[in-house]
N, C-alpha and C positions, 0 to 999 in steps of 0.2 A: 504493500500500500504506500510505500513511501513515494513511490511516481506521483501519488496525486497531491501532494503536497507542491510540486511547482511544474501542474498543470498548466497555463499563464494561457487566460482569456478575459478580456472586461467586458461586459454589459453595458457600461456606464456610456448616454449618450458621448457622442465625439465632440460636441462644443470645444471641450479643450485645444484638440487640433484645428479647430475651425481658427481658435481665436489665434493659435499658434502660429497660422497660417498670415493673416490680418494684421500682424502688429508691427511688422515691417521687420528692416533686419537690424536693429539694435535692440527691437524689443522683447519679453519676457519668452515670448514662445522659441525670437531666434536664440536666443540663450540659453533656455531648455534645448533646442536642437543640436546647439556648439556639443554642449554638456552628451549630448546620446552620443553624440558621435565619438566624442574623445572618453566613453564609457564600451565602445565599439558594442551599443548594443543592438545593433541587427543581428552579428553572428549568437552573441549572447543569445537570443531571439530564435534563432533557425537552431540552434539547440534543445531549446527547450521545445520548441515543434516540434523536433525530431520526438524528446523525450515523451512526450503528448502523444503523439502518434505510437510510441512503441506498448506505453502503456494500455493506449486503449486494443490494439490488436491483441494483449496477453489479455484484457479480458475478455473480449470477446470468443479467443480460443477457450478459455476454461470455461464460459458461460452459454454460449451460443452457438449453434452450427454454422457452416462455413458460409449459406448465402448470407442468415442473418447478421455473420461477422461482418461482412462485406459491408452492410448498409449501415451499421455503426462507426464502419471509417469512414466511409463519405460525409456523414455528419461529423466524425472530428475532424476531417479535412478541411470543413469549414469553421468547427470552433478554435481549429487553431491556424486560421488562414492568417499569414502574415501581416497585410494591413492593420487588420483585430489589431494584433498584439502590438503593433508600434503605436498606433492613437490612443491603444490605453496606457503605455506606458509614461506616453508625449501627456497623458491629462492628468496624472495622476502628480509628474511630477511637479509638473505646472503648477498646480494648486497647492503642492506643498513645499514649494522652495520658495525663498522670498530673495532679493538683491543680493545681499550682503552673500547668501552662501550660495547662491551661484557663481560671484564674480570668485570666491575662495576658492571655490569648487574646480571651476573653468583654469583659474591661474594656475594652481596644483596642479591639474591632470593634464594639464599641458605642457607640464617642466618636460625634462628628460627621464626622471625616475617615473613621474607620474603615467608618462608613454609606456616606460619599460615594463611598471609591474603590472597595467591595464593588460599590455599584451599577452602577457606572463599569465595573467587570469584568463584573460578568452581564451589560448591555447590548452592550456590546464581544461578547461570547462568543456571546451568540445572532445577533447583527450578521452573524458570522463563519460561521452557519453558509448563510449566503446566498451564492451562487459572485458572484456581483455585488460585492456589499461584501468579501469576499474578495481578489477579484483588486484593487481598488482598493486596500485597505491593502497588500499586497503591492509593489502597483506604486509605493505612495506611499515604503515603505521604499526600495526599489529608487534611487529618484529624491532623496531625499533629500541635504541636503549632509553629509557626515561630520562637519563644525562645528556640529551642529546643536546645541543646548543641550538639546534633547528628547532627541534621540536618547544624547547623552550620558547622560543622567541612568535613562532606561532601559537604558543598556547598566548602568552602576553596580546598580543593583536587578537584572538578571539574573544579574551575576559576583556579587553578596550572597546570591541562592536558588541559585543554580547551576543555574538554569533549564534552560539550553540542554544542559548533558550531560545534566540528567535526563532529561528530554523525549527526549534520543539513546538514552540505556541504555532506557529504555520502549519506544521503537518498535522498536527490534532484537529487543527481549526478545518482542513481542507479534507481530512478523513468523516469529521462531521458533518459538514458537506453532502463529501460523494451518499453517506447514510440518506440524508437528507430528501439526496434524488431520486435514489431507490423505492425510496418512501412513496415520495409525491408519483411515481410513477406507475406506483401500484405495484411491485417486486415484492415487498414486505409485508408480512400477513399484516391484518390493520392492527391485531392484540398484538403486535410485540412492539414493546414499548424501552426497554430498556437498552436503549443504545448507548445510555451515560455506560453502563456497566462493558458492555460491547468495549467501548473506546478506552476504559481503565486496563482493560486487560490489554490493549494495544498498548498504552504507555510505555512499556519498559523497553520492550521489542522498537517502537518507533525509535523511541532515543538513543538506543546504540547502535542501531543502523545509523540515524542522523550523523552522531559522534567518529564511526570511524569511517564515513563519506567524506565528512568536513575536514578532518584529519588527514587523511589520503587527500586530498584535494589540495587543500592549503601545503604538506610538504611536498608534493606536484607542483604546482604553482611558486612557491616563492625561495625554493631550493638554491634557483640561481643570483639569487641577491645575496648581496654582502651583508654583514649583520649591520654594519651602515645605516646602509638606504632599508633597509625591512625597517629599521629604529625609527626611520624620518618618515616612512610610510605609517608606521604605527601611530607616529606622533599625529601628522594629520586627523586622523580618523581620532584621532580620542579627543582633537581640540571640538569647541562650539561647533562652525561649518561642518567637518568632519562626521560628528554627533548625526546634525540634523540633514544633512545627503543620505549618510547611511539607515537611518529611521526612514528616511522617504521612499528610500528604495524601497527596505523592506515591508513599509507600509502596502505601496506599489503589490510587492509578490504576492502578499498577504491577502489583497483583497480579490487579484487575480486569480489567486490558488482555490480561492475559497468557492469565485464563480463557475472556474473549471470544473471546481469537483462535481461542484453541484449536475452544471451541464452533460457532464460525461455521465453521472449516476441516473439521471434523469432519463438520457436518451437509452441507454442500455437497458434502463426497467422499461423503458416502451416497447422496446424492439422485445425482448425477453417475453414479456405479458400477449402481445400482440400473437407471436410463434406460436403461448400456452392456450390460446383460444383456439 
């Protein structure tokens, strides 16, 4: 279930883009767009498609026969049709970044570290979405010494964003969700009512998945920085700007993950119910 934690689809109308579009090119939406860009989040983006799409094919295979799998990708092919996901990203952050930490924002990530360890992330992240290189960064965290100086310094930068509860409150929030769609979909007998208790028992299970994902990830990703620049990268992220970019984002995921779920649970109980008639 951890796929549908960063499912990433918005509902939310597009005004956001609209006005992004509108405000010319010094104004707030060109400055959210500098910012997507020097975030390289299109590939970020086509990743997380990818990862959308792979998830819902694994339910479909466990749940549904081969036509009905079919007609559940064509519908994720459009909940995670690429426009989607950049206008809700463009509206989310629009509305939650103000002046002062985009121009922080934009200045940082345009240095030369700020390029470096950007890229360093995209590459890492689409690295990850291969079960290959996957399970190797997993099994490299796993095997690692606790002395590690890498590891140290990553663990410092995750307790600085608070990565790891985020990334927890996300996936419970977007597992409750996918339940959600189910629900509304008619999947779920109408008397079962105890999905608080359903998602207690996921807890545990969710979060060391999350834990040695984000682990694996992060000593992928920032392996090739000096312990330098990973310092100056950390410092950013834990000043004010830094804080409140990284809150936006994961605002951003959080409310995407949550729609995804839902959406994907929704249409899978239609397709499911539909077949059981």
């Amino acid at each position: 279930m951890r796929g549908l934690a960063v499912l990433i689809l918005c509902l939310w109308p597009v005004l956001g883009l609209a006005q992004a579009e509108q405000d010319g090119p010094g104004g707030q939406g060109a400055r959210v767009g500098q910012l997507l860009d020097l975030l390289q989040m299109d590939d970020l983006l086509d990743a997380v498609r990818a990862e959308g799409l792979g998830t819902a094919q694994d339910l479909g295979d466990e749940t549904l026969d081969p036509p009905a799998t079919r007609r559940l990708m064509q519908q994720a092919r459009g909940i995670y049709g690429t426009a989607r996901l950049q206008a809700c990203v463009r509206a989310v952050l629009g509305q939650a970044l103000d002046t002062e930490t985009l121009d922080a924002s934009i200045r940082f990530l345009s240095g030369d570290l700020g390029r470096r360890v950007v890229t360093l992330e995209t590459s890492a992240r689409v690295a990850m979405t291969d079960l290959w290189t996957q399970d190797k960064a997993r099994t490299r965290y796993a095997e690692i010494s606790r002395d590690d100086p890498l590891l140290a310094a990553v663990t410092r930068f995750a307790d600085a964003t608070d990565l790891l509860g985020r990334n927890n409150s996300a996936s419970m929030a977007a597992i409750a969700r996918f339940y959600d769609g189910l629900a509304d979909g008619g999947f779920l007998d109408p008397s079962y009512t105890d999905i608080g208790a359903e998602l207690r028992a996921q807890r545990a299970e969710v979060e060391a998945d999350n834990r040695d994902w984000l682990y694996g990830f992060m000593l992928l990703a920032y392996g090739p920085l000096t312990p330098e620049d990973f310092d100056a990268y950390t410092t950013f992220y834990a000043s004010p700007p830094g804080q409140r970019l990284n809150a936006a984002i994961f605002d951003a995921f959080d409310r995407m993950g949550r729609d995804t779920s839902y959406d994907l649970g929704l249409a899978l109980a239609r397709i499911a119910t539909e077949r059981d008639l």
